[in-house]
Each structure stands twice: as structure tokens, then as C-alpha cells.
C-alpha atoms as a printed R data frame, in Angstrom:
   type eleno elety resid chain resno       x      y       z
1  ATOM     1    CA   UNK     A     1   3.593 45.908   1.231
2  ATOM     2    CA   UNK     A     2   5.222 43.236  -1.047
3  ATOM     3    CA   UNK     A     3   6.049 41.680   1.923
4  ATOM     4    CA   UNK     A     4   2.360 41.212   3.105
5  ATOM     5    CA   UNK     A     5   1.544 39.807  -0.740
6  ATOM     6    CA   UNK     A     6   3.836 37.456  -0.738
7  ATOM     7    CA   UNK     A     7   2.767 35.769   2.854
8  ATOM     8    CA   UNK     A     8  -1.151 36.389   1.735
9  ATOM     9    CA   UNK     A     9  -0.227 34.673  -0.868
10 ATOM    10    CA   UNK     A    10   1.556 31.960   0.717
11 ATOM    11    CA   UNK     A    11  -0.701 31.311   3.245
12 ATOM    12    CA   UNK     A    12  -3.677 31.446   0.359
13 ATOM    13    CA   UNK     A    13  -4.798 35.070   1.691
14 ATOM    14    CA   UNK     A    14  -5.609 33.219   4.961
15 ATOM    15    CA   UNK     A    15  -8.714 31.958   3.823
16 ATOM    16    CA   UNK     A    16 -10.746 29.648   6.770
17 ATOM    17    CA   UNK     A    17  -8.971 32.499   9.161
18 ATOM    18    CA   UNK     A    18 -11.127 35.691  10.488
19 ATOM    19    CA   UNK     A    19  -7.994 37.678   8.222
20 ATOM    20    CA   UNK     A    20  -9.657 36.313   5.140
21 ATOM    21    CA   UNK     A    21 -11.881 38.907   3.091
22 ATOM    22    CA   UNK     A    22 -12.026 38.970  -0.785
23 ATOM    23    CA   UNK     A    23 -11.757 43.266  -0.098
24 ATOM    24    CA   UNK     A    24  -8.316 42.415   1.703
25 ATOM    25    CA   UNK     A    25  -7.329 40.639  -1.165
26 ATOM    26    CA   UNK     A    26  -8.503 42.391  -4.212
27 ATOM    27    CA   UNK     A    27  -6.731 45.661  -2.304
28 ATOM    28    CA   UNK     A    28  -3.251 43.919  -1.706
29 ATOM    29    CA   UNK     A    29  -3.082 42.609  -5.330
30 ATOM    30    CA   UNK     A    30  -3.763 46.278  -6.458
31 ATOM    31    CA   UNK     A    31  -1.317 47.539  -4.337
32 ATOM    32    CA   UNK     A    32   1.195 44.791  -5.871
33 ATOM    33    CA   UNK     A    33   0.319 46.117  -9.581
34 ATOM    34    CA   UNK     A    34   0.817 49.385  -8.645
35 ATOM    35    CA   UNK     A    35   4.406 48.994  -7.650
36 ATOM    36    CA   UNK     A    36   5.355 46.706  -9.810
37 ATOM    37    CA   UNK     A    37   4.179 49.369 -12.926
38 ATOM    38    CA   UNK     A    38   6.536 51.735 -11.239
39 ATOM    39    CA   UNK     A    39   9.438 49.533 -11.671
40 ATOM    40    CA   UNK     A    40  11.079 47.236 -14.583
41 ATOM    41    CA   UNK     A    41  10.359 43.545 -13.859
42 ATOM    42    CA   UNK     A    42  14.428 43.320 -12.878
43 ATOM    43    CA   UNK     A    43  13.679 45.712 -10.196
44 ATOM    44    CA   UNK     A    44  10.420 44.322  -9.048
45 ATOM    45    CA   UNK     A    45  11.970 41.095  -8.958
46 ATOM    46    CA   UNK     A    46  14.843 42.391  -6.735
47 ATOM    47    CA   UNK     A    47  12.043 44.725  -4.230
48 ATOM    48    CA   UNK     A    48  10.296 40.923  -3.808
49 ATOM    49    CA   UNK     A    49  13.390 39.400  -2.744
50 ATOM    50    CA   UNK     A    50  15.016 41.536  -1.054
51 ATOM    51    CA   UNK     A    51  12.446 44.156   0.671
52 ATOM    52    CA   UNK     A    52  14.345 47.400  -0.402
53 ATOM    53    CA   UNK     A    53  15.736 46.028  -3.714
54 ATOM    54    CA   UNK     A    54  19.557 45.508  -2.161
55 ATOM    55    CA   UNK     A    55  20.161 42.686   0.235
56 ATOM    56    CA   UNK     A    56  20.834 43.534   3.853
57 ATOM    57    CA   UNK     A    57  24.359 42.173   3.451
58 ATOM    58    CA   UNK     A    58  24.751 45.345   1.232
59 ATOM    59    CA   UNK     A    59  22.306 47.764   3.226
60 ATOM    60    CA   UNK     A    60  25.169 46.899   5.881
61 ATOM    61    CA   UNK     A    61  28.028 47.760   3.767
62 ATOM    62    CA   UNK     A    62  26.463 50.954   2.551
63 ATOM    63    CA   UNK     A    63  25.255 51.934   5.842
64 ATOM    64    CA   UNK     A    64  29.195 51.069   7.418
65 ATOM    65    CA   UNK     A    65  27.789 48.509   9.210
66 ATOM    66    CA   UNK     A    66  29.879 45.255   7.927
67 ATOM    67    CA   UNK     A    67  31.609 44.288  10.915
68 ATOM    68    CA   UNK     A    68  27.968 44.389  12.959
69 ATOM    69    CA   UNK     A    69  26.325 42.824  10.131
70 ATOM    70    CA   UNK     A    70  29.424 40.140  10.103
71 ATOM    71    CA   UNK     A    71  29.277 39.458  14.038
72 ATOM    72    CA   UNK     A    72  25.613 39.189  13.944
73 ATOM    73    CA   UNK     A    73  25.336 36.754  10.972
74 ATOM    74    CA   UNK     A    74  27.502 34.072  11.987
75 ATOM    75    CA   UNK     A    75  25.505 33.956  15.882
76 ATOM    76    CA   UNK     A    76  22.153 33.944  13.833
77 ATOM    77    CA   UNK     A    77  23.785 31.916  11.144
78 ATOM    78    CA   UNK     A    78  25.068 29.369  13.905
79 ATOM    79    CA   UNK     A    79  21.327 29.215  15.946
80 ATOM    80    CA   UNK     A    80  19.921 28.123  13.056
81 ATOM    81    CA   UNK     A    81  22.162 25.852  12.337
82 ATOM    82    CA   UNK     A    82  22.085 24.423  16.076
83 ATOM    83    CA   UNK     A    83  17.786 24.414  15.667
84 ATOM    84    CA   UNK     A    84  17.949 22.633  12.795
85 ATOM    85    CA   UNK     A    85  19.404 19.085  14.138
């Protein structure tokens, strides 16, 4: 959900697009306020950034999944890279 927010947000909650509604809006913000009351502003901060409040780097590690995680960042790291010039 903070996830949708943030790229409402971004895109100015898509207004002059058929996705724009004030309803949409007004309900995504409460949403936002909702979570973020469950949480101290260090851990909202971290669920904004990083979708489950750990970075995948570490949902890897936890999960045993380094070496994938490893192997799979440096292709993905490297197309980007390559896309960029």
C-alpha cells in the first residue's frame, strides 16, 4: 500500500488520467496514516524505503538466499549499467 502512495504521489495521484478521483486519493492517504500510527516514524521511514522494513539484500540473507541474491544482482546490476550509456 505504501508503495501505491508513494507513486500516486509521484505521479500527482494521476490527475488528467481516467485513475484520477479525489475518493482514490483521500482513501490512499488514510490508508498511509493508518500505518504509519502503527509504527514509530524510524520504522515508517524504513517500510517506505524498503517495502517490508529490511532491504532485499537482507530478506536474502535471512531467507539463505545470498548467493542467488549475489548472482542475480551483479546481471541486473550490469543491464543497467549497459542501458544506461
Amino acid at each position: 500500500m505504501l508503495d501505491s502512495v508513494r507513486r500516486a504521489r509521484a505521479s500527482n495521484w494521476f490527475q488528467g488520467t481516467s485513475l484520477y478521483s479525489k475518493e482514490r486519493k483521500e482513501t490512499m492517504l488514510k490508508a498511509e496514516a493508518e500505518i504509519r500510527g502503527r509504527y514509530s516514524s524510524e520504522e515508517f521511514e524504513s517500510l517506505k524505503r524498503n517495502v517490508f522494513g529490511i532491504s532485499l539484500e537482507k530478506r536474502a540473507e535471512v531467507a539463505g538466499l545470498s548467493q542467488l541474491y549475489d548472482a542475480s544482482y551483479r546481471v541486473l546490476s550490469r543491464n543497467v549499467g549497459i542501458s544506461d550509456l
